[in-house]
C-alpha positions as CSV (number, residue, x, y, z in Angstrom):
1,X,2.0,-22.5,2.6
2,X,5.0,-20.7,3.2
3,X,5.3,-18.5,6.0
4,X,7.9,-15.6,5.4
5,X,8.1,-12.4,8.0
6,X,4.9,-13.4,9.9
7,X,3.4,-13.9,6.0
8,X,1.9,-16.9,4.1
9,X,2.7,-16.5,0.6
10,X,0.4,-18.2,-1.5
11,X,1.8,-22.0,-2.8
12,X,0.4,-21.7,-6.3
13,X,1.7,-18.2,-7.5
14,X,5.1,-17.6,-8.8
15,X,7.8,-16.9,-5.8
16,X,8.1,-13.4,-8.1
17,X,4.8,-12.7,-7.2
18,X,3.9,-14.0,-4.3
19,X,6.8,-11.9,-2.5
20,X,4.8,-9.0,-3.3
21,X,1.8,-10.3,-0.4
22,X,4.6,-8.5,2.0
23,X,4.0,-5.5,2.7
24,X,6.6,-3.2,1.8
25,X,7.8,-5.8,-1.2
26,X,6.9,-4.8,-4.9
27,X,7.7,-6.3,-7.8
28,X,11.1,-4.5,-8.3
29,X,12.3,-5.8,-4.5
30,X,11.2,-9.0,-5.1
31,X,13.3,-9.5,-8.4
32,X,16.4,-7.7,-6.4
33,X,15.7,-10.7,-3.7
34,X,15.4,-13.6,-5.8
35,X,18.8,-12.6,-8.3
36,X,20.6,-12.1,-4.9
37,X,19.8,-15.3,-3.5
38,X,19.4,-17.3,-7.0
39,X,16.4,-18.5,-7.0
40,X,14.2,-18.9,-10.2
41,X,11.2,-16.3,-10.2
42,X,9.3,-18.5,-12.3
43,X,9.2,-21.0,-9.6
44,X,6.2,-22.1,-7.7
45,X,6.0,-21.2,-4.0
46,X,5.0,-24.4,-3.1
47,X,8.2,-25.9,-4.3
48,X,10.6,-23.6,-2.6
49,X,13.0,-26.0,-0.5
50,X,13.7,-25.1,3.3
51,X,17.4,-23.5,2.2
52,X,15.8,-21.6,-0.2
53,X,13.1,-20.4,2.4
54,X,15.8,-19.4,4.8
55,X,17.7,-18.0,2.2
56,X,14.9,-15.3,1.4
57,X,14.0,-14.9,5.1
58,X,17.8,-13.8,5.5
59,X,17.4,-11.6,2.8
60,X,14.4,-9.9,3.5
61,X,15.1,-8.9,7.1
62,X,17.7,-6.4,5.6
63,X,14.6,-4.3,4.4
64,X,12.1,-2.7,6.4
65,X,9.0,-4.6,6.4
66,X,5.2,-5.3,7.6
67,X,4.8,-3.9,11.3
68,X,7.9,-2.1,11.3
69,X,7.3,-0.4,8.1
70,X,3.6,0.2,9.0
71,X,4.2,2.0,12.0
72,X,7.0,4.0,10.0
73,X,4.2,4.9,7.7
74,X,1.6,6.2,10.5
75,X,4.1,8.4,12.9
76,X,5.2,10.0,9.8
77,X,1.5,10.6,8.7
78,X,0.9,11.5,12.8
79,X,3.7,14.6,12.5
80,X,2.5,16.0,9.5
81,X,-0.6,16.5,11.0
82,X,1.0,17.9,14.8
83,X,2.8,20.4,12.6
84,X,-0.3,21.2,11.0
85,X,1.1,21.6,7.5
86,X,-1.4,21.3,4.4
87,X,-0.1,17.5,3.7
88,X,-1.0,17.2,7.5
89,X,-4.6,19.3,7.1
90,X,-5.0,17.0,3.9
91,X,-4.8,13.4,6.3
92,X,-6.8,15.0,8.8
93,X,-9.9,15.8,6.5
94,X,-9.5,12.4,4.6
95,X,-8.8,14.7,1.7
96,X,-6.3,13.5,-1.6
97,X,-2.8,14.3,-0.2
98,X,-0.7,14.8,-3.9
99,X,-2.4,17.6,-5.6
100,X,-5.2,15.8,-7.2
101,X,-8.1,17.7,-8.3
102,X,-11.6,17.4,-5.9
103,X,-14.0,19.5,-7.9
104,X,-15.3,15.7,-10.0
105,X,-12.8,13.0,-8.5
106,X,-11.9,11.9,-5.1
107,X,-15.5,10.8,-4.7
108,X,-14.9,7.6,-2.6
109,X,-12.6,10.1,-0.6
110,X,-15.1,12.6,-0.2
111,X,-17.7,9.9,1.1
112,X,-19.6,10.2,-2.5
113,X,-21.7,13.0,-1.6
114,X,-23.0,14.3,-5.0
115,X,-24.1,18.1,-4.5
116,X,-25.6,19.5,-7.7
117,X,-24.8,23.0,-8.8
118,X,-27.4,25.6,-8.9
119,X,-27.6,29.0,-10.5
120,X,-28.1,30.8,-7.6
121,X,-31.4,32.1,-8.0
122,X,-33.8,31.4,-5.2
123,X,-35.9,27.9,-5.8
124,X,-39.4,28.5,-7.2
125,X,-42.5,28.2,-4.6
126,X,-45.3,25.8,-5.6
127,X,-48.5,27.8,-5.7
């Protein structure tokens, strides 16, 4: 198994693809990598040679990514929230962040609490 960035990519998946296990590489990134260093994205990641190994480790390292990316992620999520603007409010109350509407989705967010709606009239007393 290849270990890129503190990584193993996956031997039997497509180097194309199995770039994308790192975090902060997509599928875009990883084409961008392999036309830079020229190696075939339909290879196998098992058959990578050590040069070509290096080659993407070099090439990676230009790019923000895994712990140093993560913790990017986190202090930017951590001001929002000391600033206490709404994106901030929205982390802080594990609420959706973009705009989303809450009123039927978001349930896995919300903790799926399903809360029926009444007509307001006060419940009927068994007699």
């Amino acid at each position: 198994m290849p270990r890129i960035v503190g990584v193993n990519i996956p031997e039997n998946k497509r180097v194309e693809i199995a770039l994308t296990y790192i975090y902060g590489i997509g599928k875009t990134r990883s084409n961008s990598i392999l036309t830079k260093t020229g190696i075939d994205k339909n290879k196998r990641a098992k058959s990578l040679s050590p040069a070509e190994i290096s080659d993407l480790k070099k090439e990676i390292e230009k790019f923000k990514t895994e712990g140093e990316l993560r913790y990017e992620v986190v202090s930017h999520i951590k001001r929002l929230k000391e600033i206490s603007c709404y994106r901030g409010l929205r982390h802080a109350r594990n609420l959706p962040v973009r705009g989303q509407q809450t009123k039927t989705n978001s349930r896995t967010v919300r903790g799926n609490v399903r809360r029926t709606m009444t007509s307001g009239k006060r419940k009927l007393e068994k007699t």
